[in-house]
C-alpha positions as CSV (number, residue, x, y, z in Angstrom):
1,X,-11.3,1.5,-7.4
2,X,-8.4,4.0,-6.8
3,X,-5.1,2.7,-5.5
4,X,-2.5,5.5,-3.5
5,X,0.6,4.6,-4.3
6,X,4.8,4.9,-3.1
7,X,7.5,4.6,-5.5
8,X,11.0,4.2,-4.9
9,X,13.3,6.2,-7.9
10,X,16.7,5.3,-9.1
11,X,18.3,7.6,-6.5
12,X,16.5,6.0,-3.2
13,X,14.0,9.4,-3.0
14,X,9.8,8.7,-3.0
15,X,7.3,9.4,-5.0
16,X,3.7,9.0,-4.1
17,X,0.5,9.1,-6.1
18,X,-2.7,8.2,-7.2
19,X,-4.1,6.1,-10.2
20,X,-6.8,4.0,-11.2
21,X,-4.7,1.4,-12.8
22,X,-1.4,0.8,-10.9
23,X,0.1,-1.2,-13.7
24,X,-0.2,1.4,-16.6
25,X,1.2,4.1,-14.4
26,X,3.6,2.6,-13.0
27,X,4.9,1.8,-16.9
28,X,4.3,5.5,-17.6
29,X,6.4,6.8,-14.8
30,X,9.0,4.2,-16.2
31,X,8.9,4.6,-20.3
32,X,6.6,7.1,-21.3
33,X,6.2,11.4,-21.2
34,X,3.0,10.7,-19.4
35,X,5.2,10.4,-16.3
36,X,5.8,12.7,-13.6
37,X,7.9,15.1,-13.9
38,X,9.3,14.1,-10.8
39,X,10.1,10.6,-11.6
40,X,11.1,11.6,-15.5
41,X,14.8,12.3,-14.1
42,X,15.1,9.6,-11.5
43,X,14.1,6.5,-14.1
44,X,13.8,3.1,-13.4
45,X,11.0,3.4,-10.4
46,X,10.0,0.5,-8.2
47,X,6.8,0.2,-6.8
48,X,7.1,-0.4,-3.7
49,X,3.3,0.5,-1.5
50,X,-0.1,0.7,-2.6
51,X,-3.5,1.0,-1.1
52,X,-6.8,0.8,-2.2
53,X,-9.8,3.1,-1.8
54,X,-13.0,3.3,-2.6
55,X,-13.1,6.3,-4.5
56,X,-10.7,9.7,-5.9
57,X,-11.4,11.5,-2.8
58,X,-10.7,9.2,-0.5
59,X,-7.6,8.3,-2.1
60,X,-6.3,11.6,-2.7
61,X,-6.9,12.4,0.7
62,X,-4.3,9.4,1.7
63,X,-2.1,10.7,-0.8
64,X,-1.8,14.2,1.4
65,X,-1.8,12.6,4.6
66,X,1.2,10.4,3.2
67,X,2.8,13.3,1.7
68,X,3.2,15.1,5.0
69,X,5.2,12.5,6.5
70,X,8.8,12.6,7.0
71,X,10.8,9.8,5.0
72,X,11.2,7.3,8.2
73,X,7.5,8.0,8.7
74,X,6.5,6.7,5.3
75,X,9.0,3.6,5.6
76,X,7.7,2.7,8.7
77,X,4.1,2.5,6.7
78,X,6.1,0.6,3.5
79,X,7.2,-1.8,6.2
80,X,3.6,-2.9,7.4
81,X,2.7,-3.1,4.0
């Protein structure tokens, strides 16, 4: 199973992903170098969406389509959540 994912960074901007296994990644954008580069600056994150899907494709697909939004957009989908 593969999870798409929005987190919110110390400095209220959003980062969205992919992973396998939200918990692990979600320490790793937090405490480790395995991070984002993105996130590495903007430390502590908080998840805040996620999504399951069946498979890497599908998910990464998600990911793009979510990554095109504008900011109010992807709150509006956080919201629903």
């Amino acid at each position: 199973m593969w999870y798409v994912y929005i987190v919110k960074c110390k400095d209220k901007t959003l980062y969205t992903g992919v992973t396998t296994d939200l918990k692990r990644r979600i320490k790793e954008h937090n405490d480790s170098v395995l991070g984002a580069k993105y996130t590495k600056g903007r430390r502590p994150v908080k998840l805040i969406y996620s999504v399951r899907k069946k498979n890497k494709s599908l998910a990464q697909k998600e990911e793009c389509r979510i990554k095109k939004l504008s900011r109010a957009k992807k709150f509006k989908i956080i919201n629903n959540f």
